[in-house]
TORKOL-4160 file (C-alpha; in steps of 0.2 Angstrom, whole numbers, padded with zeros to 4 digits, m for minus):
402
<pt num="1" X="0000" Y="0000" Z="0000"/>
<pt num="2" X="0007" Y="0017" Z="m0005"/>
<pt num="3" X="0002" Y="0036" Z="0004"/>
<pt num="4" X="0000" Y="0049" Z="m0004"/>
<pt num="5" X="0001" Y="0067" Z="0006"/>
<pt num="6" X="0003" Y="0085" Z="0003"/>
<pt num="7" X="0021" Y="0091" Z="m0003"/>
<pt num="8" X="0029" Y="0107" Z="m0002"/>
<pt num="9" X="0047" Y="0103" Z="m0004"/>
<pt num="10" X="0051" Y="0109" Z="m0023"/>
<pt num="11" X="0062" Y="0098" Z="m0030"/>
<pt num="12" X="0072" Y="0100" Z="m0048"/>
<pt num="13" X="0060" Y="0090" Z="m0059"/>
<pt num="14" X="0044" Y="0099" Z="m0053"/>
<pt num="15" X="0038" Y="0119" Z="m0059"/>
<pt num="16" X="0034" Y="0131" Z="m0044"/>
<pt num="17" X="0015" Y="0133" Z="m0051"/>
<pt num="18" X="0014" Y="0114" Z="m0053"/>
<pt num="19" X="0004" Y="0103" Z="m0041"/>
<pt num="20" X="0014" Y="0086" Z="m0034"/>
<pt num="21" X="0011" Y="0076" Z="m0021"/>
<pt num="22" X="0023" Y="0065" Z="m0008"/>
<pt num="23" X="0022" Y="0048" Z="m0011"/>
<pt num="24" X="0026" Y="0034" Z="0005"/>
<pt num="25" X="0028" Y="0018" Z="0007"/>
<pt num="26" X="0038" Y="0005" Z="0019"/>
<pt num="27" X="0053" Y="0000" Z="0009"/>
<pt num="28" X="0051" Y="m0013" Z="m0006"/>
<pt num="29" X="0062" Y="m0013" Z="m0020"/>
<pt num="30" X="0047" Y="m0017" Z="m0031"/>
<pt num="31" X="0039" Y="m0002" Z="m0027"/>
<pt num="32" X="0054" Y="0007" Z="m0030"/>
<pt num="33" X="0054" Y="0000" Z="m0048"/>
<pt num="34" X="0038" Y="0006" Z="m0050"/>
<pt num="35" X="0040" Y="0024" Z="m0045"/>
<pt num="36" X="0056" Y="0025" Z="m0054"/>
<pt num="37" X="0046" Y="0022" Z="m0072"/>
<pt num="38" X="0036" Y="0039" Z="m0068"/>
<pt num="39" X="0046" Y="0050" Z="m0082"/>
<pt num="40" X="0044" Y="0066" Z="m0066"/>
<pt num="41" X="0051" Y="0059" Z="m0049"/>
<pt num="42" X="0062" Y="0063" Z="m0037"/>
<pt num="43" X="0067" Y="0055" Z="m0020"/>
<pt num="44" X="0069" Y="0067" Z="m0004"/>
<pt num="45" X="0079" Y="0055" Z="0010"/>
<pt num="46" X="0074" Y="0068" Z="0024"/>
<pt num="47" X="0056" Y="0063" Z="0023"/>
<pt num="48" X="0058" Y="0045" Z="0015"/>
<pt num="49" X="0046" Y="0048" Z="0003"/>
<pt num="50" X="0045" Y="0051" Z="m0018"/>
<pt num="51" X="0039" Y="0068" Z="m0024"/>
<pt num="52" X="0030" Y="0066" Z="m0042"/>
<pt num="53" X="0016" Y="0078" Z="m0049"/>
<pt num="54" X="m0002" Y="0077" Z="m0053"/>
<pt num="55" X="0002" Y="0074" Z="m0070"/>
<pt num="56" X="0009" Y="0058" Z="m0066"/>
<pt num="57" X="m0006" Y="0052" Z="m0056"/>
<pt num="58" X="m0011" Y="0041" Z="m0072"/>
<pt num="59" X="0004" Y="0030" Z="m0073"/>
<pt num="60" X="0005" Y="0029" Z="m0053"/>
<pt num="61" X="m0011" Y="0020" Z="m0054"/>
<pt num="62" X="m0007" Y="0011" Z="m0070"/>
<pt num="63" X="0009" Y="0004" Z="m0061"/>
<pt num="64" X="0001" Y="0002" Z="m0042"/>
<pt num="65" X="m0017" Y="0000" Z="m0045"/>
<pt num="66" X="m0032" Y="0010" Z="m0036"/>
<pt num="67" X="m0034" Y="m0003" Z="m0026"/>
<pt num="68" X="m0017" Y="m0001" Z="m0017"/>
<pt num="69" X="m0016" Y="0018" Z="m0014"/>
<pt num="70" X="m0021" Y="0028" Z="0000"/>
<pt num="71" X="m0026" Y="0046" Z="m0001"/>
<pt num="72" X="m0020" Y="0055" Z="0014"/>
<pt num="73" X="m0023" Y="0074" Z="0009"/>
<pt num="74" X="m0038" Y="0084" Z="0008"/>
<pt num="75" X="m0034" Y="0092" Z="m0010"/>
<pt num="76" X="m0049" Y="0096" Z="m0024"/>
<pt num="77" X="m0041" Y="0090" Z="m0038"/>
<pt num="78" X="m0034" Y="0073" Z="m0033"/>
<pt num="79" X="m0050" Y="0069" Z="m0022"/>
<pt num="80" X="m0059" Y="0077" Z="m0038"/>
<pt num="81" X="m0047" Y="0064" Z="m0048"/>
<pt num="82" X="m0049" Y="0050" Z="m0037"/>
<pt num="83" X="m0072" Y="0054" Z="m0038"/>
<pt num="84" X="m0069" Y="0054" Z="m0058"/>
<pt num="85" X="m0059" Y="0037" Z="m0058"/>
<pt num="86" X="m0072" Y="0028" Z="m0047"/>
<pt num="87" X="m0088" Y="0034" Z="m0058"/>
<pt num="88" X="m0077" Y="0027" Z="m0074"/>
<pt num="89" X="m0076" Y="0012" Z="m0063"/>
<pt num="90" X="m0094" Y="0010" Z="m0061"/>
<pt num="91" X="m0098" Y="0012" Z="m0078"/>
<pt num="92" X="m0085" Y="m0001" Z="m0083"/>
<pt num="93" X="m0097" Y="m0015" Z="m0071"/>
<pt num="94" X="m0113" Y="m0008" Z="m0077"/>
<pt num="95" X="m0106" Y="m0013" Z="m0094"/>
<pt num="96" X="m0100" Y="m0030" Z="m0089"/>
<pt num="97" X="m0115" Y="m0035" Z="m0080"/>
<pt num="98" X="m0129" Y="m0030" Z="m0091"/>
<pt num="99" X="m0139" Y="m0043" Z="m0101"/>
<pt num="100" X="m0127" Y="m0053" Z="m0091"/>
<pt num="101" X="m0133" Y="m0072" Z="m0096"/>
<pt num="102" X="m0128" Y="m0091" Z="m0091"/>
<pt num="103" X="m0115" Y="m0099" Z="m0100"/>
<pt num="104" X="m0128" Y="m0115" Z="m0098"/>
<pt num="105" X="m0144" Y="m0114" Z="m0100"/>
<pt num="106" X="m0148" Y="m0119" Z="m0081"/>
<pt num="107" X="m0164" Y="m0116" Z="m0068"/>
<pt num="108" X="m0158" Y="m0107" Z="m0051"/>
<pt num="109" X="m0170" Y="m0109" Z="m0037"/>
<pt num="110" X="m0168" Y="m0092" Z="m0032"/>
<pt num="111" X="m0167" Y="m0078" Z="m0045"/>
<pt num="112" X="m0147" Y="m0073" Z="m0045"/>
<pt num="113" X="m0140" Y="m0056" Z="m0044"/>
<pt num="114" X="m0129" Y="m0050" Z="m0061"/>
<pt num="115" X="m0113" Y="m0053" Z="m0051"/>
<pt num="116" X="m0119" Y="m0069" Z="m0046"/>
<pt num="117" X="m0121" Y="m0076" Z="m0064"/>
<pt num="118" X="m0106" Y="m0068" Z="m0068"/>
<pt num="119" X="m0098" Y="m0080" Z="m0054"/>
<pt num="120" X="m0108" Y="m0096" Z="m0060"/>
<pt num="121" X="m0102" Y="m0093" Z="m0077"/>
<pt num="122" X="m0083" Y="m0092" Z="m0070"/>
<pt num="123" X="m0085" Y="m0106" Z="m0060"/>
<pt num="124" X="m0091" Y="m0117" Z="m0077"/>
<pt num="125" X="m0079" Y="m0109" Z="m0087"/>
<pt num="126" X="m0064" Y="m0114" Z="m0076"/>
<pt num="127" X="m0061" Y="m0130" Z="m0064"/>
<pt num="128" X="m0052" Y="m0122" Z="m0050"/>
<pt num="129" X="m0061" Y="m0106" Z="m0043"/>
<pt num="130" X="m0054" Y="m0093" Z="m0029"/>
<pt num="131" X="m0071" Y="m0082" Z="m0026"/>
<pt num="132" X="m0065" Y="m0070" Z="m0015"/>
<pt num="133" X="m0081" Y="m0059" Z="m0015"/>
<pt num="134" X="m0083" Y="m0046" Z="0000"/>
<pt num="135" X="m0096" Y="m0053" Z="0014"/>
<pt num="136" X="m0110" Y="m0051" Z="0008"/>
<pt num="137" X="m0111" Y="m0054" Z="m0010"/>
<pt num="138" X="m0119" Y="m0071" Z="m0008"/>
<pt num="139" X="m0102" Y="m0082" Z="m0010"/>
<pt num="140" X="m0111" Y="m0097" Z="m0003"/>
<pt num="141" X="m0127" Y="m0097" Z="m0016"/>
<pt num="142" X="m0116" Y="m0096" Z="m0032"/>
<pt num="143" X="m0104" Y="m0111" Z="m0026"/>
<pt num="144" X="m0120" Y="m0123" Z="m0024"/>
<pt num="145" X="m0126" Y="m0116" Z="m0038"/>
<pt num="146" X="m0111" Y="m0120" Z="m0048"/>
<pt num="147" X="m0110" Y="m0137" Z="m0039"/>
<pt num="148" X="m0126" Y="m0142" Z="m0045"/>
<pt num="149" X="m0125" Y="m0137" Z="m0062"/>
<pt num="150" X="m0108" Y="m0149" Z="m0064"/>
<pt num="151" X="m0120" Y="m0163" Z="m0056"/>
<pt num="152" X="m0134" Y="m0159" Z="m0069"/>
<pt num="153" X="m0120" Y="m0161" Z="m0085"/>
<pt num="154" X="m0114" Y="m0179" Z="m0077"/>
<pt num="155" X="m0096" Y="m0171" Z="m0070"/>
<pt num="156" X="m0098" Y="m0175" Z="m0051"/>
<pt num="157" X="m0109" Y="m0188" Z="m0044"/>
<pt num="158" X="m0103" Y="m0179" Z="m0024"/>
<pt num="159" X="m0099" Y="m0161" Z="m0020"/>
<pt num="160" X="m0090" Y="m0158" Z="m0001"/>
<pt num="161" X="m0091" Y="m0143" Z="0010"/>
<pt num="162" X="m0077" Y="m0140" Z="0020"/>
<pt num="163" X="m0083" Y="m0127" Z="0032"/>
<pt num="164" X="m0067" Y="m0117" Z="0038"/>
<pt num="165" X="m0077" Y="m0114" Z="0053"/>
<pt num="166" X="m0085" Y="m0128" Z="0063"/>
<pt num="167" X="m0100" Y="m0118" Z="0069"/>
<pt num="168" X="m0105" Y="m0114" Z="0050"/>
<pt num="169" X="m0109" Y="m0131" Z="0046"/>
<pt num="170" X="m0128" Y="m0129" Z="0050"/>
<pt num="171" X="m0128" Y="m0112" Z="0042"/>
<pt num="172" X="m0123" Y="m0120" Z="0024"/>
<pt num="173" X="m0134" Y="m0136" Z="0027"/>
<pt num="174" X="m0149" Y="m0123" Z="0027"/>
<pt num="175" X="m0139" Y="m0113" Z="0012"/>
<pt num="176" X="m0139" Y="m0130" Z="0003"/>
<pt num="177" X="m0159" Y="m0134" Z="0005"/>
<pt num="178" X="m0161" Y="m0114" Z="0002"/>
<pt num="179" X="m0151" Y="m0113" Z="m0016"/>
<pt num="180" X="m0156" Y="m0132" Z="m0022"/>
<pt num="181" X="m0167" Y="m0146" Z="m0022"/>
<pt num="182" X="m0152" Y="m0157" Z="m0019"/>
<pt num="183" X="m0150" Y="m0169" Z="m0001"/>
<pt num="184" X="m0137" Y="m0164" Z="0009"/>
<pt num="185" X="m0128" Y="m0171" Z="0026"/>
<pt num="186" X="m0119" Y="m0165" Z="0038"/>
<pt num="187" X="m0104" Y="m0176" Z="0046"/>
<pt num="188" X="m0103" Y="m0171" Z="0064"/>
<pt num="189" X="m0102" Y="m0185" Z="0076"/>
<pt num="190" X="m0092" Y="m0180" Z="0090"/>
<pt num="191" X="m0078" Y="m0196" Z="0089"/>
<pt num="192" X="m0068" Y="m0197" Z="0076"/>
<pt num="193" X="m0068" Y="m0215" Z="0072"/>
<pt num="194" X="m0090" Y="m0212" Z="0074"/>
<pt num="195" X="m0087" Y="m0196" Z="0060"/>
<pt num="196" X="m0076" Y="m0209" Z="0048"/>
<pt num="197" X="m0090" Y="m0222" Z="0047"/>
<pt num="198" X="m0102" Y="m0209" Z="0044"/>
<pt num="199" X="m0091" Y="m0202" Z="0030"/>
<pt num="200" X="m0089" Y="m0220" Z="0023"/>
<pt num="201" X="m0108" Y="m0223" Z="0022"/>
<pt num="202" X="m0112" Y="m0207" Z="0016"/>
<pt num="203" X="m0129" Y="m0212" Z="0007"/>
<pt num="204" X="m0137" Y="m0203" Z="m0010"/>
<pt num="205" X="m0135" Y="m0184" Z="m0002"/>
<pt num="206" X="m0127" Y="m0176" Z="m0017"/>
<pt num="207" X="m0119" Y="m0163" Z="m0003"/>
<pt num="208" X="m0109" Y="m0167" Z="0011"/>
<pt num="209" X="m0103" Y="m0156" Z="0024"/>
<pt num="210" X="m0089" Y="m0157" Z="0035"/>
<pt num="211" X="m0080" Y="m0144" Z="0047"/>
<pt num="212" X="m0059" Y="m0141" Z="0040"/>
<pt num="213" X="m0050" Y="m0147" Z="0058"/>
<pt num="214" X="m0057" Y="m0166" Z="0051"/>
<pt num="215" X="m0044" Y="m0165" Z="0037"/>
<pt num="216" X="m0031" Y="m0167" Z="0053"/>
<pt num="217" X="m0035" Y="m0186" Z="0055"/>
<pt num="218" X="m0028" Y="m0197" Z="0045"/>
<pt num="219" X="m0043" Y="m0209" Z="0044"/>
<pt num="220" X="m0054" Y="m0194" Z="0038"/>
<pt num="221" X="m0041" Y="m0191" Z="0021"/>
<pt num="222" X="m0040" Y="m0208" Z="0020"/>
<pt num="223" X="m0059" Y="m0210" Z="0017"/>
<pt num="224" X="m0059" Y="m0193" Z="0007"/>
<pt num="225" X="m0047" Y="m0200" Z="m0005"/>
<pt num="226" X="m0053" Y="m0215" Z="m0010"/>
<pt num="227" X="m0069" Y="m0207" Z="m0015"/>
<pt num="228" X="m0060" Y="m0195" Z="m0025"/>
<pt num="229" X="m0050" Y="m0209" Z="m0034"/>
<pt num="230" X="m0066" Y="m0217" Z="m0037"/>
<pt num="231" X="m0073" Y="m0204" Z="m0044"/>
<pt num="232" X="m0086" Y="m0203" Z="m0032"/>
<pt num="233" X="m0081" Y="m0184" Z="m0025"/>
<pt num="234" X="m0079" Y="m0174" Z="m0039"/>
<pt num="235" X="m0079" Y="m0156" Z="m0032"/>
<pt num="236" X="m0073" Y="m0149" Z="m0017"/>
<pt num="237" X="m0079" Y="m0130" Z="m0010"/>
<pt num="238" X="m0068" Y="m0123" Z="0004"/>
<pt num="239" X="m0077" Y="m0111" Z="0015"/>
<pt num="240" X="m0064" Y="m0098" Z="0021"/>
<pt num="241" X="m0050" Y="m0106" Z="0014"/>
<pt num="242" X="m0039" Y="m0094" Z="0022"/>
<pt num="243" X="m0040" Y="m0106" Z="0038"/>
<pt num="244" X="m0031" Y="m0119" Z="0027"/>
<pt num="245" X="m0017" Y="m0106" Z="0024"/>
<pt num="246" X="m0003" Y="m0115" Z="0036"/>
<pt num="247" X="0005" Y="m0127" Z="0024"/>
<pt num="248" X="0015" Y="m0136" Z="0039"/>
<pt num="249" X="m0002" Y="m0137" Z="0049"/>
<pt num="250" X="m0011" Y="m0154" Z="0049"/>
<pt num="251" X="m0028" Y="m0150" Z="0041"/>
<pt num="252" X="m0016" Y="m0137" Z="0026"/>
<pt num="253" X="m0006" Y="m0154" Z="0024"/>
<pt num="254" X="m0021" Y="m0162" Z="0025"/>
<pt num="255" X="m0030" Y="m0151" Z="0010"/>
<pt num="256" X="m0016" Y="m0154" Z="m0002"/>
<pt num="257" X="m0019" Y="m0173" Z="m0003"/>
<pt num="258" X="m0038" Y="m0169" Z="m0011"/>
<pt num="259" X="m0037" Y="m0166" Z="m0025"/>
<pt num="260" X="m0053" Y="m0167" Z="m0035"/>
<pt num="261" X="m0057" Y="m0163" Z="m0053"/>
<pt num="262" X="m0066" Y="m0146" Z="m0048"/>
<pt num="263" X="m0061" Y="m0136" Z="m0032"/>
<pt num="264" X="m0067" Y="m0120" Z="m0027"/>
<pt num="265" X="m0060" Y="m0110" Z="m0010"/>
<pt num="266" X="m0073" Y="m0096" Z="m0003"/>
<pt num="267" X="m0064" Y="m0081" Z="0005"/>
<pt num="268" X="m0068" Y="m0062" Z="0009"/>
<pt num="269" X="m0049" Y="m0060" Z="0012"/>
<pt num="270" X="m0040" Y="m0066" Z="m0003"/>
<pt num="271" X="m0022" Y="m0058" Z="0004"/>
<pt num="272" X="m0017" Y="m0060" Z="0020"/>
<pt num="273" X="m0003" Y="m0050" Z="0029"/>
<pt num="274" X="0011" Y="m0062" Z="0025"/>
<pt num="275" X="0012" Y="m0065" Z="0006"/>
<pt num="276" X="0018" Y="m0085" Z="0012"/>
<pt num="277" X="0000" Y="m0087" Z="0017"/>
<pt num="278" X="m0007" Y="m0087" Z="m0002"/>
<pt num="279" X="0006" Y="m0103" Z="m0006"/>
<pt num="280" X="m0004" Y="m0115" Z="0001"/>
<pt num="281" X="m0021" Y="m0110" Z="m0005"/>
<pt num="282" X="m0015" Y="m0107" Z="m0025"/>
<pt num="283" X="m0005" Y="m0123" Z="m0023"/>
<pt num="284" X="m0020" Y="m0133" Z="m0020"/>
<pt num="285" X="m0029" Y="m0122" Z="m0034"/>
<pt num="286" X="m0015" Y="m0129" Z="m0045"/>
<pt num="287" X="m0006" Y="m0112" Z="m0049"/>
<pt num="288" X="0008" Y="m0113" Z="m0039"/>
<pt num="289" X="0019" Y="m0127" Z="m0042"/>
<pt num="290" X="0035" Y="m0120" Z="m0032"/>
<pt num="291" X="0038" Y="m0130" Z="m0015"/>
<pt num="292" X="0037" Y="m0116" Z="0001"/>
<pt num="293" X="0056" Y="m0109" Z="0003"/>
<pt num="294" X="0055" Y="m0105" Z="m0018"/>
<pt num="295" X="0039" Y="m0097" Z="m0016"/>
<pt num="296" X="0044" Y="m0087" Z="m0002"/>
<pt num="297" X="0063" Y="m0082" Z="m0010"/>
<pt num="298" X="0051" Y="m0079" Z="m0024"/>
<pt num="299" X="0040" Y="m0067" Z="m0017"/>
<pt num="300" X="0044" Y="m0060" Z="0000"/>
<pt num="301" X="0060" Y="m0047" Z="0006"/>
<pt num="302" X="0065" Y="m0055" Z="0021"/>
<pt num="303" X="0073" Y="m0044" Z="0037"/>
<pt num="304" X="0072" Y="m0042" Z="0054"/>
<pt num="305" X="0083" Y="m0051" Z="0069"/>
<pt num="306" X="0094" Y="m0066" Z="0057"/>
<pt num="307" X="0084" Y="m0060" Z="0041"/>
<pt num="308" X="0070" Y="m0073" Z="0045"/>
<pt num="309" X="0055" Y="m0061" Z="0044"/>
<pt num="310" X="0044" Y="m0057" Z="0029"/>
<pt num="311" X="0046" Y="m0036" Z="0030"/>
<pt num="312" X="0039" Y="m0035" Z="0012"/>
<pt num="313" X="0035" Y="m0042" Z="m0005"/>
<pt num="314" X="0042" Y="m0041" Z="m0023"/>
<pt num="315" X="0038" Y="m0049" Z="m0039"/>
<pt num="316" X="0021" Y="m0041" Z="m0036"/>
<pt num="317" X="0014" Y="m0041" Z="m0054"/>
<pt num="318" X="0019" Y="m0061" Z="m0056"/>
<pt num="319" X="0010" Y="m0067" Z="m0041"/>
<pt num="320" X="m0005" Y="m0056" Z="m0046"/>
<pt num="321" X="m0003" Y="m0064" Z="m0064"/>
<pt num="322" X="m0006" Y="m0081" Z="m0053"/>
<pt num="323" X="m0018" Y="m0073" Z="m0043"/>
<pt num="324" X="m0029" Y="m0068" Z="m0056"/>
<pt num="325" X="m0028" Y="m0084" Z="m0067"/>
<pt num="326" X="m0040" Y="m0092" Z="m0053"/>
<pt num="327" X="m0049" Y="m0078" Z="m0044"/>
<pt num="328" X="m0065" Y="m0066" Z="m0043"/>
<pt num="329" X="m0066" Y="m0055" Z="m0031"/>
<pt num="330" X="m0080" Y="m0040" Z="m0031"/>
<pt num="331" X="m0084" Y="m0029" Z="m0018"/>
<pt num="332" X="m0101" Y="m0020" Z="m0013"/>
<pt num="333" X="m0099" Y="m0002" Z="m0020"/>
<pt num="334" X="m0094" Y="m0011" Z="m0035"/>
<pt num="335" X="m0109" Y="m0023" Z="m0035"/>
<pt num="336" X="m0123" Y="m0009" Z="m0041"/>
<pt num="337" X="m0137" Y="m0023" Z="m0041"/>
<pt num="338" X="m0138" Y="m0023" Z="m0021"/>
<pt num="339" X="m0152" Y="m0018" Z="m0011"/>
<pt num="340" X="m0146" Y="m0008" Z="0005"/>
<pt num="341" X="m0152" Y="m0023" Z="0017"/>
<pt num="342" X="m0162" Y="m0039" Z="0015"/>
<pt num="343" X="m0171" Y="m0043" Z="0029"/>
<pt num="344" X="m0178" Y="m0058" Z="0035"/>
<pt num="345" X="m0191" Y="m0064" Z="0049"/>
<pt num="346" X="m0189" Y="m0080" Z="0060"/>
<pt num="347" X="m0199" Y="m0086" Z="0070"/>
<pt num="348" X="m0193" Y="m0096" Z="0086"/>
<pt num="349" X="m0205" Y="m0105" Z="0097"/>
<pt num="350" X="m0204" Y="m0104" Z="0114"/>
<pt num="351" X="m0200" Y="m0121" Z="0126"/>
<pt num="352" X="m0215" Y="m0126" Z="0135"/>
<pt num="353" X="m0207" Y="m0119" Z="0152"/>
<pt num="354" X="m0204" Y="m0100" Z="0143"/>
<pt num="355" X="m0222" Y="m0099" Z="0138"/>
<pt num="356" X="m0230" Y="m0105" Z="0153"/>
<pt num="357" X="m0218" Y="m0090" Z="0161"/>
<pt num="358" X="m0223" Y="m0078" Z="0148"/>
<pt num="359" X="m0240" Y="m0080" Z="0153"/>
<pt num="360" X="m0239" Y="m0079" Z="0170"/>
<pt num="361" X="m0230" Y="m0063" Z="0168"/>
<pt num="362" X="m0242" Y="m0056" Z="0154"/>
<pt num="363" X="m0257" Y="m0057" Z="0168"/>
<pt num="364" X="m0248" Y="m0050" Z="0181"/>
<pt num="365" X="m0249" Y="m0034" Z="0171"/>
<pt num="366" X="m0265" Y="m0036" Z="0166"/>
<pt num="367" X="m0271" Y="m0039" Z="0183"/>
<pt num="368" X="m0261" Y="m0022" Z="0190"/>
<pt num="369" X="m0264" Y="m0012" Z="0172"/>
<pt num="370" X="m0271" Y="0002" Z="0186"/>
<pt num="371" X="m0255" Y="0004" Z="0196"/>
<pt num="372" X="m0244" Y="0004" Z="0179"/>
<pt num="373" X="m0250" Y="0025" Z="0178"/>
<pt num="374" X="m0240" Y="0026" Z="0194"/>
<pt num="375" X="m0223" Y="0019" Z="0187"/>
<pt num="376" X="m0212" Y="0033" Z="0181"/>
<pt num="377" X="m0209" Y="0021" Z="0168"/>
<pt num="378" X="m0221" Y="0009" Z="0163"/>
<pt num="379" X="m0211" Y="0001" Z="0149"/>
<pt num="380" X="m0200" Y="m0008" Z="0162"/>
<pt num="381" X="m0216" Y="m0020" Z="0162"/>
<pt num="382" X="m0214" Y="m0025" Z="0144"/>
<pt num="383" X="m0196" Y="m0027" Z="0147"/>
<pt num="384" X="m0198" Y="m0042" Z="0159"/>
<pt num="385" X="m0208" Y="m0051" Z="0143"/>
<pt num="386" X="m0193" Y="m0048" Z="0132"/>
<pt num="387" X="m0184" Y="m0055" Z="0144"/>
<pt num="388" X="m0192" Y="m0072" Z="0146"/>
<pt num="389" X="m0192" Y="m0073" Z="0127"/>
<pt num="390" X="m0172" Y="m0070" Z="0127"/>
<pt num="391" X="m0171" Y="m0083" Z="0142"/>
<pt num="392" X="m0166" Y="m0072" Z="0154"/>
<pt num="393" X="m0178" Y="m0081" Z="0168"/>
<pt num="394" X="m0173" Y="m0097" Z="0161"/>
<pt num="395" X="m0166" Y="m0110" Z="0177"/>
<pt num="396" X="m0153" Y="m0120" Z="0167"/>
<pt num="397" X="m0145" Y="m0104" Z="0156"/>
<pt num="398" X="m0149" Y="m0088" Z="0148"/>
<pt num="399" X="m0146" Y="m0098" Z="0128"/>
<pt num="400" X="m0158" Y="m0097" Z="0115"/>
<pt num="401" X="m0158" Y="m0117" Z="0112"/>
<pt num="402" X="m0166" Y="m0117" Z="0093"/>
């Protein structure tokens, strides 16, 4: 990420009357590169940062990207610039997404978005997939979507969800039934050895669901590839992959060995703090074929105490090559197709203990509706059937069990 500020050292390469701004960044001898193919720049050591003008705002962004510059100045015309290049931005996604169609001619359950078809077709049009939407955007529904549609051409008789976080497992067996028409099982027997015999007699449920710390058992992978060989498991979404990230941790060991025909990893954060935690994920993407220490000589300026420590990246423009060969990444004030919120009414029924409580109460009020004129706040009442409802008055614990 580079900063731009206010300048007002003049330096050689710059007239008086012209505008120029100060550009910061930690030290990274890619960046370096980039700033020094500016034709108008010039380094000032006091203040460790580049001067280059306004003029040269269009090759800064062509060489860092909007996405990796950070305004730091209150100025008209670069604000003014910035408003103008995000506008153009917006047209350019109005233009890709209208009359946006299905590369297949294919019945969703649930009408999609624009964005969302343009993420079905991507994850048709190639095998491996990194859809690194922002939250929000409805990652889970064009993964089942895509899922089924391989099942409906004959390419996978078994689709597996690997749930980077244990507690979503229910959330994407009710995504699952939401999206499809397909079965779906959730493998989640407390033992192990209980959870493998599960996973061997998984039945006709075209989806199967399973939380990522399973991939640390070697009975579990076992099970898992057979499958695969056998054509039996022909897809594989990875929820959250970034929690598979560690390629010396038992369940990022464990990830590599399935490999699939079709894979897809669902993220909201695609690059991590330290450029060594994408190796794992593109490796089982099939992008990266470089072991660890090549990738990480590759792609990382290492410093700090013995030179052990990442301080920066290089080679910026290959690894985004990589990057971009498998991923899809769109943000909300990109997506122009989204309603502010969408909301949605559950109902919860209470136990038979909280309702034969929130009776009780409900006619205590009643009975003394007289003395509530006397109360300098009578809504206090209401609040103690809010209460039963949340559990507050319940003996055992204050959880809504649902």
């Amino acid at each position: 990420m580079i900063r731009l500020l206010r300048n007002e050292v003049q330096v050689p390469v710059i007239d008086q009357e012209e505008k120029s701004l100060q550009v910061k960044f930690d030290y990274n001898p890619e960046y370096v590169r980039k700033v020094k193919n500016l034709a108008r720049r010039w380094y000032l050591p006091d203040h460790k940062a580049w001067v280059v003008p306004l003029a040269e705002i269009d090759s800064l962004i062509e060489e860092f990207g909007e996405d990796n510059i950070k305004v730091e100045l209150e100025d008209e015309d670069v604000n003014n610039y910035f408003k103008d290049q995000g506008e153009k931005k917006e047209v350019k996604i109005k233009e890709r997404l209208r009359n946006i169609k299905p590369v297949i001619d294919f019945e969703f359950k649930l009408k999609p978005y624009p964005h969302q078809i343009e993420g079905f077709n991507a994850g048709l049009e190639k095998e491996n997939l990194l859809l690194a939407d922002e939250q929000g955007l409805g990652k889970t529904k064009q993964s089942i979507d895509i899922a089924v549609a391989r099942k409906d051409r004959g390419e996978v008789e078994k689709c597996l969800i690997i749930c980077g976080i244990n507690s979503v497992k229910y959330n994407w067996e009710k995504g699952v039934k939401l999206h499809s028409e397909e079965d779906v099982v959730v493998f989640d027997a407390p033992a192990i050895v209980d959870r493998n015999e599960n996973l061997k007699n998984w039945g006709k449920e075209f989806f199967g669901i399973i939380n990522i710390e399973s991939l640390r058992k070697d009975e579990i992978i076992e099970t898992l590839k057979d499958y695969i060989s056998s054509d039996i498991i022909g897809m594989i979404i990875v929820d959250e992959i970034h929690k598979a990230k560690g390629g010396n941790t038992a369940q990022g060991k464990g990830l590599r060995k399935l490999n699939p025909k079709y894979k897809i990893g669902l993220t909201g954060t695609p690059i991590m703090n330290d450029v060594t935690d994408l190796w794992n994920i593109l490796g089982w993407l099939e992008v990266e074929k470089m072991n660890f220490w090549q990738f990480r000589n590759t792609y990382c300026i290492m410093g700090g105490y013995g030179g052990y420590q990442v301080v920066g990246r290089k080679n910026e423009s290959d690894l985004n090559r990589k990057l971009n060969k498998v991923m899809l990444r769109r943000k909300k004030d990109e997506v122009l197709d989204l309603p502010d919120k969408i909301k949605q009414i559950e109902y919860v029924e209470m136990s038979k203990k909280q309702s034969s409580l929130y009776k009780k109460i409900r006619w205590n009020i009643i009975d003394n509706i007289e003395e509530l004129e006397d109360i300098p706040n009578p809504l206090t009442a209401l609040l103690r059937l809010r209460q039963c409802t949340s559990g507050v008055f319940n003996d055992r614990d204050a959880k809504l069990m649902r």
